[in-house]
C-alpha positions as CSV (number, residue, x, y, z in Angstrom):
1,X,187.5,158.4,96.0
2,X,187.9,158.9,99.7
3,X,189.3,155.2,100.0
4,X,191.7,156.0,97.7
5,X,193.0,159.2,99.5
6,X,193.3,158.0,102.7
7,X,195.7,155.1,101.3
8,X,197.8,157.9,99.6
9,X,197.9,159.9,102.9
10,X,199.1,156.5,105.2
11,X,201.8,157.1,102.3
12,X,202.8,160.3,103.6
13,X,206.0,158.9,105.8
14,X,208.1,158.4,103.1
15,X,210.4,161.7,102.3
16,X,209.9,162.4,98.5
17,X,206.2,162.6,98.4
18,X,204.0,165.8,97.4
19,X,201.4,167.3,99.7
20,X,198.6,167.0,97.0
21,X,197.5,165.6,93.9
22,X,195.0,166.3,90.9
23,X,191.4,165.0,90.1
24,X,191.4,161.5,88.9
25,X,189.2,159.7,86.0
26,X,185.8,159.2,86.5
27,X,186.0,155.8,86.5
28,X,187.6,156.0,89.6
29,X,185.1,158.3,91.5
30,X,183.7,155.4,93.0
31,X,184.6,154.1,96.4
32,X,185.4,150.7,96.3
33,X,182.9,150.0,99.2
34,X,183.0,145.9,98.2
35,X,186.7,145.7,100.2
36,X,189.1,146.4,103.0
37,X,191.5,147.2,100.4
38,X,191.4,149.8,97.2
39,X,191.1,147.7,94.0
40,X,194.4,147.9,92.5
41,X,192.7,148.5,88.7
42,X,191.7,151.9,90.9
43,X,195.1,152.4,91.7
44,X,196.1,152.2,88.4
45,X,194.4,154.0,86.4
46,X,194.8,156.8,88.8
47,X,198.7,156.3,88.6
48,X,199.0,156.1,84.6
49,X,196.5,158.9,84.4
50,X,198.5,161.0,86.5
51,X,202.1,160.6,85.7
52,X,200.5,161.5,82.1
53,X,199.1,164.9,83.1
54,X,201.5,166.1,85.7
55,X,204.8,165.4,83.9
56,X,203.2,166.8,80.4
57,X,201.4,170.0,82.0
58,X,202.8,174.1,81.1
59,X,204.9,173.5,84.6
60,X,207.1,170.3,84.0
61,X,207.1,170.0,80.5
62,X,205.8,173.6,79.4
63,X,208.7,175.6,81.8
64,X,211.1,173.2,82.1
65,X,211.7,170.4,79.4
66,X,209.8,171.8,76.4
67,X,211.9,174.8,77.3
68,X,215.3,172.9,77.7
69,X,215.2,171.1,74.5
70,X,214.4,174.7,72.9
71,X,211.0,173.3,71.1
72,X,209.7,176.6,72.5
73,X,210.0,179.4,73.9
74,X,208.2,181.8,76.7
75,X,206.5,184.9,75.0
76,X,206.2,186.6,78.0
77,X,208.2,185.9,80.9
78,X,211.6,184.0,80.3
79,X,213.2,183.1,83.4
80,X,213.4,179.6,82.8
81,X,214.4,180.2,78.9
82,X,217.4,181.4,80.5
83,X,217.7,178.5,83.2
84,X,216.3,180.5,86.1
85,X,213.9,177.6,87.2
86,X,211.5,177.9,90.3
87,X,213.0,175.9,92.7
88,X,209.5,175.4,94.2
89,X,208.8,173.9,90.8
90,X,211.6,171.6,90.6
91,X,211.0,170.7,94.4
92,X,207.3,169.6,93.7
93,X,208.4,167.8,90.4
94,X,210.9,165.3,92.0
95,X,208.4,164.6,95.3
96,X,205.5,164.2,93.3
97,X,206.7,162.0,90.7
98,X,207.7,159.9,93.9
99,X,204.1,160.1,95.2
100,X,202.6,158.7,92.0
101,X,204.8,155.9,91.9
102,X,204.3,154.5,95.2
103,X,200.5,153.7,94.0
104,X,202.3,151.2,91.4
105,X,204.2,150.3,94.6
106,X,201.1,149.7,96.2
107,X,200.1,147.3,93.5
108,X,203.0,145.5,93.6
109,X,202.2,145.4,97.6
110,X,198.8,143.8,97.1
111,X,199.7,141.3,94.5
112,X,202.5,140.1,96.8
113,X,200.8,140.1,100.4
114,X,199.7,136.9,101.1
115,X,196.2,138.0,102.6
116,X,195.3,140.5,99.7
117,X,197.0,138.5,96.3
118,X,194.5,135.9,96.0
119,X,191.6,139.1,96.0
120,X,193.8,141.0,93.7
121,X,194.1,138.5,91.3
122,X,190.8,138.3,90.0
123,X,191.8,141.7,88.0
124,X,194.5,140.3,86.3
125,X,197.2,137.7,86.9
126,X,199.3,139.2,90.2
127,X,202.2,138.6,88.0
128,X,200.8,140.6,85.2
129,X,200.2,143.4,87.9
130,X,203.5,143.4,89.7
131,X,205.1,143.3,86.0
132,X,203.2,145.9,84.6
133,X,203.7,148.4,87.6
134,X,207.2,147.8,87.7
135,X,207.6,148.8,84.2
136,X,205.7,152.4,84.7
137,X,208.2,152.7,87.7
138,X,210.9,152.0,85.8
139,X,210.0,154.7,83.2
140,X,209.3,157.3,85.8
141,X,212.9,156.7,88.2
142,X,214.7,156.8,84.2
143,X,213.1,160.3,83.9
144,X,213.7,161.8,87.2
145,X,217.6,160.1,86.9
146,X,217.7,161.9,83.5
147,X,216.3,165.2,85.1
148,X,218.7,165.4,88.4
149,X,221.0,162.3,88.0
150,X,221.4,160.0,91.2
151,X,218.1,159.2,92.8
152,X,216.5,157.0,94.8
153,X,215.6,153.6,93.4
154,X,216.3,150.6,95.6
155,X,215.4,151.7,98.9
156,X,212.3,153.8,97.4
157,X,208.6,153.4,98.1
158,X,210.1,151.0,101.0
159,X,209.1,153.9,104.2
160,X,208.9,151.5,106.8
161,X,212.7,150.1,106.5
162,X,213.9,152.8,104.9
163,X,212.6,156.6,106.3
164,X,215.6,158.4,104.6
165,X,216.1,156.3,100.9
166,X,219.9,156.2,99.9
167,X,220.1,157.6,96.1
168,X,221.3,154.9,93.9
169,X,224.5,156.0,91.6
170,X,223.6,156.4,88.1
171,X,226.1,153.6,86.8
172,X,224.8,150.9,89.3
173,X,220.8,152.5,88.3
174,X,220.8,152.3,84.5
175,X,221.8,148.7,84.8
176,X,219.7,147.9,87.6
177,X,216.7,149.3,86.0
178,X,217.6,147.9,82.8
179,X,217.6,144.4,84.6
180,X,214.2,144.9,85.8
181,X,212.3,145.9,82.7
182,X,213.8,142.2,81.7
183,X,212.3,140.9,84.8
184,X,208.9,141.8,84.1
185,X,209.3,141.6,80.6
186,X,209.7,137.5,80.9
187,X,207.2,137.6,83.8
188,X,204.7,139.0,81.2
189,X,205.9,136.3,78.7
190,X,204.2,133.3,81.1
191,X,201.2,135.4,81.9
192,X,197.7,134.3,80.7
193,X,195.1,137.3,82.0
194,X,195.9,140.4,81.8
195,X,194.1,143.8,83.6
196,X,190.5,143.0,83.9
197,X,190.0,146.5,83.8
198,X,192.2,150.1,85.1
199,X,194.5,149.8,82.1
200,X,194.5,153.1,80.6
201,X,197.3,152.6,78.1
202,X,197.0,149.1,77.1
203,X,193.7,147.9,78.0
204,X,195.0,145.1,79.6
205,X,196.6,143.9,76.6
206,X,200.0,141.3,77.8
207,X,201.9,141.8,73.8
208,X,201.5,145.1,73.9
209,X,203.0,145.5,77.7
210,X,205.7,143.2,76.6
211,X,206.9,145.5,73.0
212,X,206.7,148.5,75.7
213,X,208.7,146.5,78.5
214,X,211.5,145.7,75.4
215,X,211.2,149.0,74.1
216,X,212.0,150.4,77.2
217,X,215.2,148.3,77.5
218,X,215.9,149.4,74.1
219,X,215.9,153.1,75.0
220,X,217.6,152.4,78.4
221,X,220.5,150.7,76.4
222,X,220.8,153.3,73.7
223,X,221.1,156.1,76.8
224,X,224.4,154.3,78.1
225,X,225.8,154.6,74.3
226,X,228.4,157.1,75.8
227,X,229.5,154.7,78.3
228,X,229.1,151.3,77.7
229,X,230.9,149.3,75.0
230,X,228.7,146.9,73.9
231,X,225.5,148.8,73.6
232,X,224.9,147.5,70.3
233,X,225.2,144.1,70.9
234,X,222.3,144.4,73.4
235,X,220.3,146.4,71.6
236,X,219.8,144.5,68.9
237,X,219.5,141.4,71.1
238,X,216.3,143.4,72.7
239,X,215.0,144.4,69.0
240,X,215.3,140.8,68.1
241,X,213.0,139.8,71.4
242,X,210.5,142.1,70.1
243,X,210.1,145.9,70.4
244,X,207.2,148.3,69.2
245,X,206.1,147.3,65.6
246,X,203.1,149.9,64.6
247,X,201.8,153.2,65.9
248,X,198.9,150.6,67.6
249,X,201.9,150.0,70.3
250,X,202.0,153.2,71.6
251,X,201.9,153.9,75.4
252,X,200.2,156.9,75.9
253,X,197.5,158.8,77.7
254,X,194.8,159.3,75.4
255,X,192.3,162.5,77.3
256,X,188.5,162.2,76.4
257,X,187.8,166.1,75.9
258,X,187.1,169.3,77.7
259,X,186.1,169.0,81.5
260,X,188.6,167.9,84.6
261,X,189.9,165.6,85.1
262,X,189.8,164.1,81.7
263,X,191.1,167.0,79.6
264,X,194.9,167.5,78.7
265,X,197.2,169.0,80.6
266,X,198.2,172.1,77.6
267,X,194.8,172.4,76.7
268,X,194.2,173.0,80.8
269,X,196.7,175.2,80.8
270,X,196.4,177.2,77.6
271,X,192.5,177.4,77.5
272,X,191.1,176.9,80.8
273,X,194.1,178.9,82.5
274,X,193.8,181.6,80.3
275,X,197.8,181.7,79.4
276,X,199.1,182.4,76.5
277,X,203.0,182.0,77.8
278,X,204.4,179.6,74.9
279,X,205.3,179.6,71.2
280,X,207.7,177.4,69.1
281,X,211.4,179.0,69.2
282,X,212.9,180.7,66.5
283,X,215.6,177.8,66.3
284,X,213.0,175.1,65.8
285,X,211.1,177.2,63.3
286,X,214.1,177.3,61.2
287,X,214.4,173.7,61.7
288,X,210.8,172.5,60.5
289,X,211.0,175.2,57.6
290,X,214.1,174.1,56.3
291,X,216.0,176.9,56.9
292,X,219.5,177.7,57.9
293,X,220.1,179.6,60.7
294,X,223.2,182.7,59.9
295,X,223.2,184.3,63.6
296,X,224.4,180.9,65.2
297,X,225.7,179.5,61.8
298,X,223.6,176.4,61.6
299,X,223.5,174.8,58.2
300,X,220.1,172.8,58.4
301,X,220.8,169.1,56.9
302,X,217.2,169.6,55.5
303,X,217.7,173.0,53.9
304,X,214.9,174.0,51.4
305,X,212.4,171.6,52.6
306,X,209.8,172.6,54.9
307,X,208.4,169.6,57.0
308,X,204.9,169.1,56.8
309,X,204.6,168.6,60.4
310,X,205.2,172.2,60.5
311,X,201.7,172.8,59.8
312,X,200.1,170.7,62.3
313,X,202.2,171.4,64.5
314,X,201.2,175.8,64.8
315,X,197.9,174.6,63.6
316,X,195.9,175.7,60.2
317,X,194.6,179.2,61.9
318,X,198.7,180.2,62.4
319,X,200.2,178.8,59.7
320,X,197.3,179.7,56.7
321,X,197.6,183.7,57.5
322,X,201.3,183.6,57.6
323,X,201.9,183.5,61.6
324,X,204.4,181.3,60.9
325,X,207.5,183.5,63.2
326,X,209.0,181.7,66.6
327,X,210.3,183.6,69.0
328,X,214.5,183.5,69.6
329,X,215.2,181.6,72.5
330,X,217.0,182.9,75.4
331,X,216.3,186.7,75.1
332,X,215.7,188.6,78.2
333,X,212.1,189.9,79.2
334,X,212.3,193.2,77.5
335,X,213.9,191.8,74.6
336,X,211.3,189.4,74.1
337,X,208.7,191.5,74.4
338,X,210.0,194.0,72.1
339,X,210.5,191.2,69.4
340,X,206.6,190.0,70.0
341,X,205.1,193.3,69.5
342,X,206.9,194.6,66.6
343,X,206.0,190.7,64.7
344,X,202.5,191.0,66.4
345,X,200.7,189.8,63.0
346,X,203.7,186.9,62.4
347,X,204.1,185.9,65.6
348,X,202.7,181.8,65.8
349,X,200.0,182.6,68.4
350,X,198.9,178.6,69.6
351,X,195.7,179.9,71.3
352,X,193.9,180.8,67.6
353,X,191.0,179.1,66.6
354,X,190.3,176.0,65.7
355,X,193.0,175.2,68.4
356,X,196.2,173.5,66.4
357,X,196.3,169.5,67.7
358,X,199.0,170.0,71.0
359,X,196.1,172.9,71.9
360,X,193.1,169.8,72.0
361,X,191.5,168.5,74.6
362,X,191.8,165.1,73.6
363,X,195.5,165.8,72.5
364,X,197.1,163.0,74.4
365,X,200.6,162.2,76.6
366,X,203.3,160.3,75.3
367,X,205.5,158.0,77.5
368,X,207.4,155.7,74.4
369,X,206.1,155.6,70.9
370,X,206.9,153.7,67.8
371,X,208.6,156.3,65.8
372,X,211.0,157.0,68.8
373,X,212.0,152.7,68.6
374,X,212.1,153.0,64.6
375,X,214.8,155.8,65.1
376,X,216.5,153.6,67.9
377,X,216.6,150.5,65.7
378,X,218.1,153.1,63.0
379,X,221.0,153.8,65.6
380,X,221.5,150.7,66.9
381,X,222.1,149.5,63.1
382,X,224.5,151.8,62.2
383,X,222.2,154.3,61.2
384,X,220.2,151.8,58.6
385,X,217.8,153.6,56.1
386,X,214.6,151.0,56.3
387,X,214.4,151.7,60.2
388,X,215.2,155.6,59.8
389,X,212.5,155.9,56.4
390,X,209.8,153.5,59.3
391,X,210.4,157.0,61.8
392,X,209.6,159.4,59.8
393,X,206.4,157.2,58.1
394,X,205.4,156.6,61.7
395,X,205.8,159.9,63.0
396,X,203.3,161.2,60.0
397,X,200.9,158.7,60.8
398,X,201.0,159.4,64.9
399,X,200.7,163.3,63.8
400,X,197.4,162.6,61.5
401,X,199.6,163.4,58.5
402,X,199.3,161.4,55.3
403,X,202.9,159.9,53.9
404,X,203.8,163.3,51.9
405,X,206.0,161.0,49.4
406,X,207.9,164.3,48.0
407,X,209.3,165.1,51.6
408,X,210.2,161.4,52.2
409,X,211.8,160.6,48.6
410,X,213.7,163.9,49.1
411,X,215.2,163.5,52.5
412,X,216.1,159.7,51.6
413,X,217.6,161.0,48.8
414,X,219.8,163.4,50.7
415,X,220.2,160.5,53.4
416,X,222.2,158.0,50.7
417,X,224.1,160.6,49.8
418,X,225.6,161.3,53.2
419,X,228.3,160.7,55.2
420,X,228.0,158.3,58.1
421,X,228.7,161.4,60.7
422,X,225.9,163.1,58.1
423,X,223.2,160.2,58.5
424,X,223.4,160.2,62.2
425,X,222.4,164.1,62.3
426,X,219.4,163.3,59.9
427,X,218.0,160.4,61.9
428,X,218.7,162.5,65.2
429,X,216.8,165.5,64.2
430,X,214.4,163.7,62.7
431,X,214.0,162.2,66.3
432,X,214.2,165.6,67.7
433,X,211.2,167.1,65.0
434,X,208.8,164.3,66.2
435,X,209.8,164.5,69.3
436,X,207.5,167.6,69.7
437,X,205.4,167.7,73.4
438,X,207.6,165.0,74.7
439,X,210.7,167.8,75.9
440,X,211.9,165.2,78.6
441,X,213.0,162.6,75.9
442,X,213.9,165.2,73.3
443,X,216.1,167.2,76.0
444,X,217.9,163.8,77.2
445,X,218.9,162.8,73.6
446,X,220.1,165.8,72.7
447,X,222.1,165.7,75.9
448,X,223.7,162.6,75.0
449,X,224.2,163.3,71.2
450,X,224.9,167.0,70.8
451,X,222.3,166.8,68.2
452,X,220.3,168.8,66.5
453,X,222.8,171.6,65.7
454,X,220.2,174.3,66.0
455,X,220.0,174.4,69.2
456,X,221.3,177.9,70.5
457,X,224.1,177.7,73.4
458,X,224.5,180.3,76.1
459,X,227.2,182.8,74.4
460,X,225.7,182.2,70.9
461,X,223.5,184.6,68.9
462,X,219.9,184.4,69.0
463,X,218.5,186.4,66.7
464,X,220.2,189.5,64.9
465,X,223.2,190.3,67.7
466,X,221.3,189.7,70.7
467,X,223.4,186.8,72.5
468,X,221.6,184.1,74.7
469,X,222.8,185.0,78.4
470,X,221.8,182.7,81.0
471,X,220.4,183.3,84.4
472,X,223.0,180.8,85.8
473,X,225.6,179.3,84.3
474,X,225.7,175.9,83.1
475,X,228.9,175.5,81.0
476,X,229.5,176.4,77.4
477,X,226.2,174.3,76.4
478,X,222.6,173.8,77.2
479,X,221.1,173.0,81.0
480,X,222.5,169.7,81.7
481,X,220.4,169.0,85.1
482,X,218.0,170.6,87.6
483,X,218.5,171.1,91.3
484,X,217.5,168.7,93.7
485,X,214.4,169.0,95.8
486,X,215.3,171.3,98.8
487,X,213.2,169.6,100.9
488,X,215.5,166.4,100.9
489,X,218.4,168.8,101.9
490,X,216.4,168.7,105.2
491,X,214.1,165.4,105.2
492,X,217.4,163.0,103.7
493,X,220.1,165.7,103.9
494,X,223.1,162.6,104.6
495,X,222.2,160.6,101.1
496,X,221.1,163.9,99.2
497,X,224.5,165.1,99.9
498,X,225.8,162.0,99.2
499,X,223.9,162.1,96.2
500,X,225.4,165.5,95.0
501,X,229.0,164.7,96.0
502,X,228.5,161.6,93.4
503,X,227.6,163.1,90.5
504,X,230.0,166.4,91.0
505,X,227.9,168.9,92.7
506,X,224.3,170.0,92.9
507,X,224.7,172.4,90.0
508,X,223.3,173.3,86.6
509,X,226.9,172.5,85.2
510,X,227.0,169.2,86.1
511,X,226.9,166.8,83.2
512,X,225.1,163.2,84.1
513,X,227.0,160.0,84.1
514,X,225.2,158.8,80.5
515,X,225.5,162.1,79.0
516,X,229.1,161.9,79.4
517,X,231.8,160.6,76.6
């Protein structure tokens, strides 16, 4: 453990890094004693573990993306319901992410140095090593360019030549990290021993890094929809190489149970903090329920059928004794509170026991899943039925759900009957329903596809007359960015300006270059 730190602090040159970090596995409690150099399966599991319970804890995903993409909303205090973020928040999001992503840099380091690769290598093939920490950079720089927009990629995790990292343009990023993901993807394809050990998502396993490589592309490609002609061309090029093909594909943090550090990041929250500060919004309620929504004028596309992910979703103890209310996003404080206490016994309340699944400690964190690729594939064939009818199958089985054929046969039903502008809004919020704990993805597509419709806008009615007013403005539709880091106004202030000046200001109005049309 202390070998381990003191190679994150010689780390600590480099700009966008954090100033702590939390507890690790077990497994990697153990100083590495045998070496001058920190294993890299050490390093590994340490990075996977912890881009999977920081990004997915009630601070980055509970007050800012979960919140964004209006899966729920704050019971208590709503500041960041109505987009006033803690900049101190933000700030410690965009270093951090930085600071767990070196260690895949330091991996790639190892397996490249000519006096530590042959050592390295007998935990894996140094090309399966470099590949697969490419990839979980990759993932990470897609989210933090999705999050703030131009960021630094090329001349990252690179402090001795570069001490103040230029921020690579979105246009020249997508492609670049989409070229990449390739990269590794074919080195992967010649590999022949994968992760001895330090694995956490795959076990080591080269097919299954490969599908998430692809998958990855895939996603990456159906992100630049907006702005790039011959997206589907190259998206089913990447299907045809081979994406995700089962729920056994997934790339995820699976926690243990109770007890740092291998507990969840909500349940950590939630149960050990104490806080009670999160229910499902009113808007997705309606969604899930199947009902339409007459203060914004939403006409739900699955009207009259309530989704039985509903149920698992609130958990048994809610939705059994009829706490089956969300809470209208975007109310002030007062307004909020007023609506909690007078629907005290309705109210969903996520902290009843037994604990709904999201409230487990062994509920786990998503980075790419198989239902997500199913709805992709869906899109990228002109919204085909097989590939949509494969999401929602797969999003049961990922929830623990068995195939409720009533729902499916109805929704299909409703799905041949529609026009093409009407299947893409069923196999988008479909997306967006199983999309549930992972706000990052859920809030990017809905950036770049307007949908669902039930999503409340700043001017539109919430619930019964009360109007969502935001804290700062950020056009006529939902948060399109956050801030950058503060810090780099002062640590990189040339290419953070730069930065800002590229995408059109430093602002919660500014759209992103892929959310664009």
């Amino acid at each position: 453990m202390n070998s381990i730190k003191k190679l994150f602090l010689a780390l600590l040159a480099l700009p966008v890094l954090i100033t702590g970090c939390d507890k690790e596995f077990e497994e990697i409690n153990t100083s590495p004693n045998s070496t001058t150099s920190v294993p890299t399966p050490y390093i590994m599991s340490y990075a996977q573990r912890e881009l999977g319970y920081y990004l997915f804890d009630v601070w980055r995903s509970g007050r800012q993306s979960n919140l964004a993409c209006q899966h729920w909303a704050q019971r208590n205090y709503t500041s960041e319901d109505r987009y006033l973020f803690r900049q101190e928040v933000t700030d410690g999001f965009f270093r951090n992410t930085y600071f767990i992503t070196q260690s895949f840099q330091d991996i790639i380091n190892l397996n490249t140095n000519d006096k530590s690769k042959a050592d390295m290598s007998a935990y894996g093939d140094n090309a399966v090593q470099i590949a697969t920490a490419k990839l979980m950079q990759i993932w990470a720089v897609q989210l933090l360019a999705e999050t703030f927009g131009d960021v630094p990629y090329t001349e990252a995790w690179k402090s001795n030549e570069f001490v103040q990292p230029r921020y690579d343009k979105q246009s020249d990023l997508f492609p670049k990290l989409l070229a990449d993901a390739k990269t590794a993807v074919d080195a992967l394809k010649t590999a022949n021993k994968g992760w001895v050990q330090g694995d956490v998502i795959f076990g080591g396993d080269i097919n299954k890094w490969i599908k998430f490589g692809n998958s990855i592309r895939l996603r990456l490609v159906i992100r630049m929809s907006n702005v790039k002609t011959d997206w589907q061309t190259a998206a089913k090029a990447i299907i045809a190489e081979g994406v995700m093909t089962s729920n056994a594909d997934i790339a995820r943090i699976k926690f243990t149970g109770a007890g740092a550090p291998n507990e969840a990041p909500i349940y950590n929250g939630f149960i050990v903090g104490k806080r009670n500060d999160f229910t499902l919004t009113k808007q997705f309620v309606g969604l899930l329920r199947g009902l339409n929504d007459t203060d914004k004028g939403f006409t739900n596309p699955f009207a009259g059928l309530e989704d039985p992910r509903f149920s698992v979703y609130i958990g048994d103890a809610n939705y059994s004794t009829g706490r089956i209310v969300g809470v209208p996003y975007g109310m002030s404080d007062a307004q909020t509170g007023a609506f909690v206490a007078a629907n005290s016994s309705t109210v969903i309340n996520l902290t009843r026991t037994p604990y709904p699944l999201i409230m487990q400690p062994n509920f786990w964190s998503v980075f790419l899943d198989y239902a997500t690729v199913c709805f992709m594939k869906s899109e990228a064939y002109d919204w085909d039925r097989t590939y949509f009818e494969q999401g929602i199958r797969a999003s049961f089985e990922q929830w623990g759900i068995p195939a409720n054929e009533a729902y499916i046969t109805s929704v299909i039903t409703r799905f041949n009957a529609a026009t093409t502008e009407g299947k893409k809004e069923m196999v988008l919020t479909q997306k967006y329903i199983h999309l549930f704990q992972q706000g990052f993805e859920a809030w990017a597509e809905y950036r770049r596809t307007l949908y669902p419709k039930s999503l409340v806008k700043p001017g539109e009615v919430t619930n019964s007359g009360v109007t969502f007013v935001t804290a700062n403005p950020t056009g006529t539709d939902i948060v399109p960015r956050l801030k950058y880091d503060s810090n780099e106004y002062t640590l990189n202030k040339t290419n953070v300006e730069a930065a800002a000046t590229s995408i059109g200001g430093d602002l919660y109005t500014t759209k992103l270059w892929w959310a664009k049309k």
